[in-house]
N, C-alpha and C positions, 0 to 999 in steps of 0.2 A: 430544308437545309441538310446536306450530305456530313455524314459522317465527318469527313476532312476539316469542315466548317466548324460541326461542333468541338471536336478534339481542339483543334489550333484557340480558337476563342476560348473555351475550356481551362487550357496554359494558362493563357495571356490573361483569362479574370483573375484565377484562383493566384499567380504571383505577380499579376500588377504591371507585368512585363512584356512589351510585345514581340522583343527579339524572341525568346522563349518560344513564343506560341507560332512564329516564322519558321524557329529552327527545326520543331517538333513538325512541320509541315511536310517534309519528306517521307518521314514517319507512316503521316496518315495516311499517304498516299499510295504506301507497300500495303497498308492494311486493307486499304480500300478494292486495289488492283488485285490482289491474293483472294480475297471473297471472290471479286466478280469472273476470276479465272475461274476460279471451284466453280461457281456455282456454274458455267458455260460446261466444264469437264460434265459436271454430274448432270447435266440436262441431255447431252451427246451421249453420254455412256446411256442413260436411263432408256433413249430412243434408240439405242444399237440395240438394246438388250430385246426389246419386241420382235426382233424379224425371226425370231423361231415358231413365234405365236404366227405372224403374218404370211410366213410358209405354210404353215399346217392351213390356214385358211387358205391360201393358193392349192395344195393338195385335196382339199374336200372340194372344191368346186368344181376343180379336171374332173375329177372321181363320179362328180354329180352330170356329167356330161355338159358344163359350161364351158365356153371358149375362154380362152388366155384374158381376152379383151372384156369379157363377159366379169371375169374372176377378179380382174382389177377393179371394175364398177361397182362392184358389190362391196369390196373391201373399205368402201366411203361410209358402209352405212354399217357391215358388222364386221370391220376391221377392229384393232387398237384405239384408243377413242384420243389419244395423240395422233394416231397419225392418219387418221378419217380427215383432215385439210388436204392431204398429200396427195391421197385418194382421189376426193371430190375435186380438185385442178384437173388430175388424169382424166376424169369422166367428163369433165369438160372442154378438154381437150379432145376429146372420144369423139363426144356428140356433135363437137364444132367441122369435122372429117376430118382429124388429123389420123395418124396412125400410132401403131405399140411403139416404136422408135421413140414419139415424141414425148409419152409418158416414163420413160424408163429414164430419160433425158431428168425428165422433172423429179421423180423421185432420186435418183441422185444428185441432184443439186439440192432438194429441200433434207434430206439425210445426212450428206456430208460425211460417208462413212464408206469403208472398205469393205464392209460385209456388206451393205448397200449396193456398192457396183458388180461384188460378185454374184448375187440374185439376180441383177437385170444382165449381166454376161449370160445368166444360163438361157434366162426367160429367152434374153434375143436369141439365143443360138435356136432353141428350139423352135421358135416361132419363124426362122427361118429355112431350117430344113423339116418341119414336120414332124418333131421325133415324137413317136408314141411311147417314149420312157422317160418323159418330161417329170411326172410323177416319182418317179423311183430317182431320179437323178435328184429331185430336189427333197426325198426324204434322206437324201444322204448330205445335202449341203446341209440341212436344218441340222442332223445329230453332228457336223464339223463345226456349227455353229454355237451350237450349246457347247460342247466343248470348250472351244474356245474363249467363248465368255466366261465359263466358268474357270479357267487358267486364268485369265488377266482380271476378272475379280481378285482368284486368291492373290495376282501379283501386287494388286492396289490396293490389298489389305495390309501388307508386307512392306509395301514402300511409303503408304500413307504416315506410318509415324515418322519416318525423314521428314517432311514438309511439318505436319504437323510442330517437331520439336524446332524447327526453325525459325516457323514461327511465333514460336513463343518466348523463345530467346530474342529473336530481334526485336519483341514489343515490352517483354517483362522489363529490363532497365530503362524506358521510359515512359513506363506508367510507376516506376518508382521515381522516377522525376517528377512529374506529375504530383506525388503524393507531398514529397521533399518542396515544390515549389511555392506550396503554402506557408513557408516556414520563410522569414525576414533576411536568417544570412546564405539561404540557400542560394535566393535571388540575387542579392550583392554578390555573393561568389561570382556566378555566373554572367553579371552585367558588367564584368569587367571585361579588356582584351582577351588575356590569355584563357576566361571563362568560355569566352564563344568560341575561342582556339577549339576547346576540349569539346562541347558540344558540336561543332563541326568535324572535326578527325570520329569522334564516336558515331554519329548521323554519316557518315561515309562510310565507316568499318563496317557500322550494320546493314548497310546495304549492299555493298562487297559478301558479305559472310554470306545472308538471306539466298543473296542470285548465286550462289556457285552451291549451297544446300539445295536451291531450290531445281537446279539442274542436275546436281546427285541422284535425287528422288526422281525425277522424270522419268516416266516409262516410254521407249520407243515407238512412238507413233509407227503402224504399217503404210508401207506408199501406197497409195491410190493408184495403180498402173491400168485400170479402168475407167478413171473420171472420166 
């Protein structure tokens, strides 16, 4: 039973009332959708945040006299242990005859990230003119890399209490509902017309307020001009 299910049923036992637990259903449903954005943000950020780790294993490999293609295969087994699926596709892709094209293809699509497409921009370049500074080029994307994670960490630490506070405003006045709807004249109140008036202008305002905070706090996605 989701979250949405228990809240709305929740309403509707504790005051007896089912408009209530109806009205309160828009509610559960910012609740609901707000987690499972987070938790998609922080799973994307968590996997962007490896590819400095995933460089330095592409640089010890060249170093160790492995091929580019060699350096991907390996990265299945002492890569990131997220992202050893990403890997072991490419080396099956490898072993099937395809070529480096078709793996750079896949790790950008199972990544979904800008710092993603600029790693396989370099790999491809180099892997097409032969450059023997593959190495040195890619220890400088890795320190642009760290950098810049560490920039939009501090910026998400900064804007996280925007979303944050919005959250809590648009839920705190209807879990004091919630609390209020135990009580005999609450529910009378509210079972009348002009009752569910008020419950509906306020379940509309809060979802007004929510998306235009919730757009405040938003940090500018970089375009993908390498997908």
């Amino acid at each position: 039973m989701s979250i949405i299910t228990i809240l709305c049923c929740g309403v509707a036992a504790f005051s007896g009332e089912l408009i209530l637990g109806v009205l309160v259903l828009p509610i559960a449903i910012l609740i609901r959708r707000s987690f499972s954005v987070r938790r998609i943000e922080r799973d994307r950020v968590a996997l962007s945040m490896l590819w400095p780790e995933i460089i330095d294993h592409i640089i010890s490999g060249l170093h160790s006299g492995l091929s580019l293609a060699e350096t991907l295969v390996g990265l299945s087994q002492r890569g990131p242990v997220p992202t050893r699926g990403t890997f072991r596709a490419c080396e099956e892709v490898l072993r099937a005859g395809g070529d480096l094209g078709e793996t750079f293809v896949i790790i950008k699509d199972r990544f979904n990230d800008v710092l993603a497409d600029q790693v396989c921009e370099v790999l491809d370049f180099a892997r097409g003119t032969g450059s023997r500074d593959t190495s040195i080029i890619l220890r400088s994307l890795g320190e642009y890399i760290r950098s810049d994670i560490a920039l939009r960490a501090e910026i998400r630490s900064k804007h996280g209490w925007v979303k944050n506070s919005a959250l809590i405003a648009a839920i705190a006045p209807w879990i004091l509902l919630l609390i209020l709807s135990t009580q005999k004249k609450t529910v009378e109140a509210f079972s009348t017309s002009g009752g569910v008036v008020v419950l509906a202008v306020g379940i509309g305002s809060t979802l007004l307020a929510y998306i235009w905070m919730d757009r405040a706090g938003r940090i500018p996605s970089v375009p993908r001009i390498f997908a």
